[in-house]
C-alpha positions in Angstrom: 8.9 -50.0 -0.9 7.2 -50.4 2.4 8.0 -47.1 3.5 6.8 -45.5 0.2 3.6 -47.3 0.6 3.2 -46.3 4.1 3.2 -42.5 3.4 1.3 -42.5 0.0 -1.5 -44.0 2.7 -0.9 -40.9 4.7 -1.2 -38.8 1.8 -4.4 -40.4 0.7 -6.1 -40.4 4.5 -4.9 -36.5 4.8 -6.7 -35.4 1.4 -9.8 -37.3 2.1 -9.6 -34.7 5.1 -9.3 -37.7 7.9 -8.2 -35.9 11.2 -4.5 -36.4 11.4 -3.8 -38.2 14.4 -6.0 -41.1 12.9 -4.1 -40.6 9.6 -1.0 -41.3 11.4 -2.0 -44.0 13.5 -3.6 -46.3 11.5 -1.2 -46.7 9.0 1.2 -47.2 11.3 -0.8 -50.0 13.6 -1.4 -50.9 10.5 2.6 -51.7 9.7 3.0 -52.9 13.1 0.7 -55.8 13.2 1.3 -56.9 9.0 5.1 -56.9 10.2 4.1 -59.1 13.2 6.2 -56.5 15.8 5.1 -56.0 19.4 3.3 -53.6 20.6 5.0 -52.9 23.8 7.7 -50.3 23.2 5.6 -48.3 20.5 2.6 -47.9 22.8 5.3 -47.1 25.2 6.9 -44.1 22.9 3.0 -42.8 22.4 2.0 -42.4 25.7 5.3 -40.9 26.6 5.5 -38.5 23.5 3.5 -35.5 25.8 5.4 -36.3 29.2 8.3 -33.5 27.7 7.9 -31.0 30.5 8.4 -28.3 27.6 5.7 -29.0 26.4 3.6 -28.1 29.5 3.8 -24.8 28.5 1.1 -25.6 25.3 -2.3 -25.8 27.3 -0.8 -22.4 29.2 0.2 -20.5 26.3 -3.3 -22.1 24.7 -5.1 -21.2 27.9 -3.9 -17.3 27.3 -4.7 -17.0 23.9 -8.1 -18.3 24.7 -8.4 -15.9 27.6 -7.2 -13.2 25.6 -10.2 -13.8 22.8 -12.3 -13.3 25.6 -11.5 -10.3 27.4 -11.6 -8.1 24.2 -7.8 -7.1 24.1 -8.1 -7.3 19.9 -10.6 -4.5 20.3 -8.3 -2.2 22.5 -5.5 -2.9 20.3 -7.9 -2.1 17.5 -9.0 1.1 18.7 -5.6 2.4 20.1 -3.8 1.1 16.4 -6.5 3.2 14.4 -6.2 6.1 16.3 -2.4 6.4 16.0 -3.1 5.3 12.2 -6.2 6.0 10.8 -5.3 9.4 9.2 -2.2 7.4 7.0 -3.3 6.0 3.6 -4.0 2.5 3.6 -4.2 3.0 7.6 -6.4 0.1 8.4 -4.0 -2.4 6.2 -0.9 -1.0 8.6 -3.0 -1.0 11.9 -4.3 -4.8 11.0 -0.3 -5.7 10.8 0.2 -3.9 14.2 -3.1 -4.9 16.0 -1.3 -8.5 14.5 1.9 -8.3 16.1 0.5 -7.0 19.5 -1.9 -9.4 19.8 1.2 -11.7 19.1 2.4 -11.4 22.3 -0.6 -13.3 23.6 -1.4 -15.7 21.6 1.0 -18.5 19.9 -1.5 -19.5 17.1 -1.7 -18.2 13.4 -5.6 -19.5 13.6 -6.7 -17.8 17.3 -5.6 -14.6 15.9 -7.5 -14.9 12.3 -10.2 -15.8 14.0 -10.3 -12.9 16.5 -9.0 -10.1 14.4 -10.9 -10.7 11.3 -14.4 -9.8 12.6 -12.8 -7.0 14.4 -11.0 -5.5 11.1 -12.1 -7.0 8.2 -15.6 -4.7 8.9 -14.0 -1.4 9.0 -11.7 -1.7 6.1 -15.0 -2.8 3.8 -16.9 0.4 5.1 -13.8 2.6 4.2 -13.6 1.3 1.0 -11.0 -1.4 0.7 -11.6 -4.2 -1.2 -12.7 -7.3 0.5 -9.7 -9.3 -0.9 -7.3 -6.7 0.3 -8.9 -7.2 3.3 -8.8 -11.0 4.0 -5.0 -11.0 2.6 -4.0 -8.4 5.0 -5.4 -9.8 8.3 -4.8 -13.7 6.6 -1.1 -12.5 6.7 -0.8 -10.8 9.5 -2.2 -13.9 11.2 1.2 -15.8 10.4 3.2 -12.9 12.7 1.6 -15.0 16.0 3.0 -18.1 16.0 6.5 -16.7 14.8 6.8 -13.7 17.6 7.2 -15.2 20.8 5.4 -16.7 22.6 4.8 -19.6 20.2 3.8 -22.7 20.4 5.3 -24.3 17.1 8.4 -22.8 18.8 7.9 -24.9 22.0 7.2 -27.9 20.0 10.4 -27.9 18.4 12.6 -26.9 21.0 11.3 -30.4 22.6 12.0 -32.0 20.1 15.2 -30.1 19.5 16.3 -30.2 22.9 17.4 -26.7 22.7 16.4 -23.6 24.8 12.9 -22.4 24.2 13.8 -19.0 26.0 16.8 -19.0 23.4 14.8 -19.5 20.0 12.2 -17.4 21.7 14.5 -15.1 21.4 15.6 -15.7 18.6 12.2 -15.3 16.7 11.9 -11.7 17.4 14.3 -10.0 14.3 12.4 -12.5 11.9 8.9 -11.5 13.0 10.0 -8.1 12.7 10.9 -8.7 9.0 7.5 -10.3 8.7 5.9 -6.9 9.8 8.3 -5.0 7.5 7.4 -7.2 4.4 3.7 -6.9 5.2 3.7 -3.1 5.5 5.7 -2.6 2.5 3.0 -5.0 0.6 0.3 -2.9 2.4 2.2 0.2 0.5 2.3 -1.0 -2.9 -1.2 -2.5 -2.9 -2.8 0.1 -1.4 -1.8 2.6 -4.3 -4.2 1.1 -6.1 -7.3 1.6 -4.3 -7.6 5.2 -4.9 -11.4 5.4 -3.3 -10.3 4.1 0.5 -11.6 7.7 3.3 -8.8 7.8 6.1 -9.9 8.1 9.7 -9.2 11.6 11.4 -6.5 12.2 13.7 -7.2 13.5 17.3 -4.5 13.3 20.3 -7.1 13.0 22.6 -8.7 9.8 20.8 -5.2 8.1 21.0 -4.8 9.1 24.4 -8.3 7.9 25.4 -7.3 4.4 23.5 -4.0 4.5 24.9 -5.2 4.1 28.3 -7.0 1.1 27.5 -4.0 -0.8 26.1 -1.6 0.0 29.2 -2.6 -3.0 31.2 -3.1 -5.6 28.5 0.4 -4.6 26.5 2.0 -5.3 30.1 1.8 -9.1 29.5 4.2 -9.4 26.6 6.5 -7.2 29.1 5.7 -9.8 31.7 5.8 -12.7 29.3 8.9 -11.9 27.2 10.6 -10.3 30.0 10.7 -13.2 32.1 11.4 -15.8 30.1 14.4 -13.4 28.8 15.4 -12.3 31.5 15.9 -15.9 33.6 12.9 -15.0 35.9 10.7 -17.9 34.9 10.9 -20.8 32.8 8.3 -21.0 29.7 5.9 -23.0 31.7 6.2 -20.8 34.6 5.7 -17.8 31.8 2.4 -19.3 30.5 1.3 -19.7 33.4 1.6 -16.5 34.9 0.6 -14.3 31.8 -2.7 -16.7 31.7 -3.3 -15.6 35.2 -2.2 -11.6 34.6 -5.1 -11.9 31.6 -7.8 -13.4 33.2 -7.6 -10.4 36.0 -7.5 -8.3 33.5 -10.9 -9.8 32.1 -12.3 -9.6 35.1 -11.7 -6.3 36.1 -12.8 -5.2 32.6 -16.0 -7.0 33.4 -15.8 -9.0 30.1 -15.3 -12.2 31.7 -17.5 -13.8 34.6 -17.3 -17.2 36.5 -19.5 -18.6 34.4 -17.2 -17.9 31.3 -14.7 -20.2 33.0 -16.3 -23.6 32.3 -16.2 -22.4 28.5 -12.4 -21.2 28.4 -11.3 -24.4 29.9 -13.4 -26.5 27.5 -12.1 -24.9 24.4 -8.4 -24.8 25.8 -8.6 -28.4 26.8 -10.4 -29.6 23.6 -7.1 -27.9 21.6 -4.9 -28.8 23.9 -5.8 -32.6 23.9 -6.0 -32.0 20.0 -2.2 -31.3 19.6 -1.0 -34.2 22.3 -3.0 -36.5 20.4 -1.3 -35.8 17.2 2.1 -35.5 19.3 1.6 -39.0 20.6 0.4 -40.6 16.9 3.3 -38.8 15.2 5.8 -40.7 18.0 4.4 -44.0 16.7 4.9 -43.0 13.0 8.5 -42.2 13.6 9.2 -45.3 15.1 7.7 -47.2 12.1 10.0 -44.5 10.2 13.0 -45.5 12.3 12.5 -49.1 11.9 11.8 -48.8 7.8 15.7 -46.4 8.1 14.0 -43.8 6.5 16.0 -40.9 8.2 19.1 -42.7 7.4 18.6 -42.9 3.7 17.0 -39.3 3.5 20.2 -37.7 5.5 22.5 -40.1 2.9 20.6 -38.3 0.2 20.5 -34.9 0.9 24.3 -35.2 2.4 24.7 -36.5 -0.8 23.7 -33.7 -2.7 25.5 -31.1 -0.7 27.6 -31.0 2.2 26.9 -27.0 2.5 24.4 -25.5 5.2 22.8 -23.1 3.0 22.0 -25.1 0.4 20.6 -27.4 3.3 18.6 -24.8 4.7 17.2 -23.7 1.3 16.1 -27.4 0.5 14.6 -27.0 4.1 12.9 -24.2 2.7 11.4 -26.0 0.0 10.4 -29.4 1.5 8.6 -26.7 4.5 6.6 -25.2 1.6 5.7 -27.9 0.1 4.5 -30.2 3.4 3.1 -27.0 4.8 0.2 -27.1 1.9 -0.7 -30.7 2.7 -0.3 -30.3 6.7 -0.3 -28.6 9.4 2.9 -27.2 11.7 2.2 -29.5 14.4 2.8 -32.9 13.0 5.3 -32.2 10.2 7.5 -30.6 13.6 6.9 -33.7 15.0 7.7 -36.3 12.1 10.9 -34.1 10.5 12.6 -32.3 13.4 14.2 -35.5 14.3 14.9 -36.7 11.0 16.6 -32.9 10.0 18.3 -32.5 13.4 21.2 -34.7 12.6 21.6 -33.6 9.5 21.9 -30.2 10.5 24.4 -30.7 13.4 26.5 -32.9 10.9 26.6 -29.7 8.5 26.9 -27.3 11.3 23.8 -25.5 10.6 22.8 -23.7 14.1 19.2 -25.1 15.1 18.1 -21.7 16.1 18.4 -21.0 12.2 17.0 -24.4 11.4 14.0 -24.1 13.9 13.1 -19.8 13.0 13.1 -20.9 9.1 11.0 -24.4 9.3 8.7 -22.2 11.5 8.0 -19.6 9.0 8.1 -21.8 6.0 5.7 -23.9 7.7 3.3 -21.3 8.8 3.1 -20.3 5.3 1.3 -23.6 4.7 -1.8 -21.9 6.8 -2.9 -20.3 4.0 -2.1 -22.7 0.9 -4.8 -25.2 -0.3 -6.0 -27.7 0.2 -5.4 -27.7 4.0 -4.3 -24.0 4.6 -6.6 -23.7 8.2 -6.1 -20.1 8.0 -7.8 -19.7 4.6 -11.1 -21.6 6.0 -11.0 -19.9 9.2 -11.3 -16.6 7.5 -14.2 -18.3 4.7 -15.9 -19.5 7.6 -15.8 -15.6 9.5 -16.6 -13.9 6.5 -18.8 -15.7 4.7 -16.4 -15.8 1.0 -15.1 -18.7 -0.9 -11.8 -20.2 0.3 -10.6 -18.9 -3.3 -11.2 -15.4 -2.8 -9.4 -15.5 0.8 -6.2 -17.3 -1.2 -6.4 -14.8 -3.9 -6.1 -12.4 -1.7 -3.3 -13.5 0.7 -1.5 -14.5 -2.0 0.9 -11.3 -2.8 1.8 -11.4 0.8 3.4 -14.6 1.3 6.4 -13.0 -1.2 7.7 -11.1 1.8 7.1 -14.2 4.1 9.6 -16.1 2.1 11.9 -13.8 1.5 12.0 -13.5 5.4 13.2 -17.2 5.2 15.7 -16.5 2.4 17.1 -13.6 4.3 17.2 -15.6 7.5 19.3 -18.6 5.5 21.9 -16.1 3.5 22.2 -14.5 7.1 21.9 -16.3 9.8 22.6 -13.6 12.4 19.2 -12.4 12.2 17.9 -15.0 14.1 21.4 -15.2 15.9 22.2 -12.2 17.4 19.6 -11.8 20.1 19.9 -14.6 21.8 23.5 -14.3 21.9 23.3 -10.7 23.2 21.1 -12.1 25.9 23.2 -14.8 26.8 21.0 -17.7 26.1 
């Protein structure tokens, strides 16, 4: 009953829109000092939740993605994508899933890249004639492919808490992003049928040659990014770090960043950074309150109770994801049910590659579902349009999205087979 009363406390604090690390914490202060426990080893687990050296690799990969915004590498992409594109039908709703997935490779957050890429696409695909909802579904979508293609940082948060490789569910992230772009494109295709007015964009090898050039350089740090971490060269951190470096040349020399555009970068990399600790650190004191109240005990009796078969497990996985996803972000649910689902998952020998790819993508789903979906406001906010009309719109595309994750359950070897081809 306690526990019950804890989390409908949650609920409430989250729906009045209270920032969640506060919605965490204070319920569970709140437990600790009705219960009469000390203090000692819970402040102990809070202050130690961010001291996983895995996780170091956040306010890098943050840091990139930042430095990325800022040195205009969604235009080039932009530019190169149309020009390769432009002259298809429907053109701009394929180059927005491309622009999407390259951009991907620099930045681990859904939200960075809906904010970027929707005031660089959403534009051109109003003055060629597509609708303003196709518009804000497409790039609303394609916004999910980031923090699912590595490198990402949900990934990095639950290989922490996992303890497994990151390099190795890096890895094996890839095939499922890929399916996202498939399933995006082939929702592109249908839609797109019925918006007979849309003008194409002529072709010219020269344009795409011109653009082409101007993507070399950035499209080199996924190779250097992805490349080392696959190929044993660095570790994640050492990654991050290195790519963030490799960018910020590469604003420099493009003369869109300038000294005094560091003091900004930092700022708004910290600010996140410090954003995602704190609701690391608040989601370690919940779980102890969790652990003390036996709540993963009696949840793992109830679902092994149910079924005692991994795919069934991963498809209630599937569900519960969906469901928390509308009501929270990525970040704390990883934190709250990775180590409740863990056990349960190595008791039914469900691989956590499989486990971590599928909570991933069901969770990032939960971006752009009310009432929290951050995605869905981000691209309000940009575009000046009701949070309705942004759902409405991304709404045909999250089909695809699950079935990615139902695909990725019924076989596993999707998200399998690269890293064991790699080794990792």
């Amino acid at each position: 009953m306690t526990s019950l009363l804890l989390l409908i406390t949650i609920m409430v604090l989250l729906t009045l829109r209270v920032p969640v690390a506060f919605a965490f914490l204070g319920p569970g202060l709140g437990y600790l000092l009705v219960e009469g426990q000390s203090l000692g080893l819970p402040m102990r687990l809070v202050a130690d939740a961010t001291g996983n050296f895995v996780l170091l690799a956040i306010p890098l990969f943050i840091l990139l993605g930042v430095v990325a915004n800022h040195a205009g590498i969604a235009d080039r992409l932009f530019d190169f994508a149309l020009a390769l594109f432009g002259r298809v039908r429907g053109g701009l709703g394929y180059v927005s899933v491309g622009v999407s997935l390259g951009f991907s490779w620099m930045s681990g957050s859904a939200v960075a890249d809906a904010a970027a890429l929707s005031k660089v696409e959403i534009p051109p695909m109003l003055r060629a004639g597509y609708s303003r909802r196709f518009g804000l579904g497409v790039v609303g979508a394609s916004a999910l492919i980031a923090p699912v293609m590595p490198p990402s940082i949900p990934a990095v948060i639950f290989a922490g808490l996992a303890t497994v490789s990151t390099g190795a569910l890096f890895a094996a992230s890839v095939v499922p992003a890929l399916l996202m772009v498939v399933g995006l494109c082939v929702v592109v295709f249908l839609l797109v049928r019925r918006q007979p007015g849309i003008r194409h964009v002529g072709f010219s090898w020269a344009r795409v040659a011109e653009t082409g050039k101007r993507v070399v350089l950035p499209l080199g740090a996924p190779v250097v990014i992805l490349g080392g971490i696959l190929g044993g060269f660095f570790t994640p951190t050492e990654a991050a770090a290195v790519g963030a470096a490799y960018m910020m040349v590469l604003g420099f020399a493009y003369r869109r960043l300038t000294v005094s555009d560091l003091p900004k970068i930092f700022v708004e990399t910290v600010l996140t950074t410090a954003a995602i600790m704190l609701i690391v650190s608040s989601a370690a004191l919940l779980g102890y309150v969790l652990a003390l109240e036996r709540v993963p005990q009696a949840l793992a009796q109830l679902v092994l109770g149910i079924t005692d078969d991994g795919t069934v497990f991963l498809l209630l996985v599937l569900l519960l994801m969906l469901v928390l996803g509308t009501v929270g972000d990525a970040t704390p649910i990883l934190v709250l049910v990775v180590p409740i689902l863990m056990p349960i998952a190595t008791a039914l020998g469900v691989d956590p590659l499989v486990l971590g790819v599928v909570m991933i993508i069901s969770l990032m789903i939960g971006l752009l579902t009310p009432p929290v979906g951050t995605v869905l406001f981000v691209l309000s906010s940009t575009q000046k349009v009701p949070v309705a009309e942004v759902f409405w719109g991304t709404l045909p595309f999250m089909v695809p999205l699950t079935l990615c994750c139902v695909l990725i359950i019924f076989f596993p070897g999707l998200a399998t087979w690269l890293p064991a081809q790699l080794g990792l």
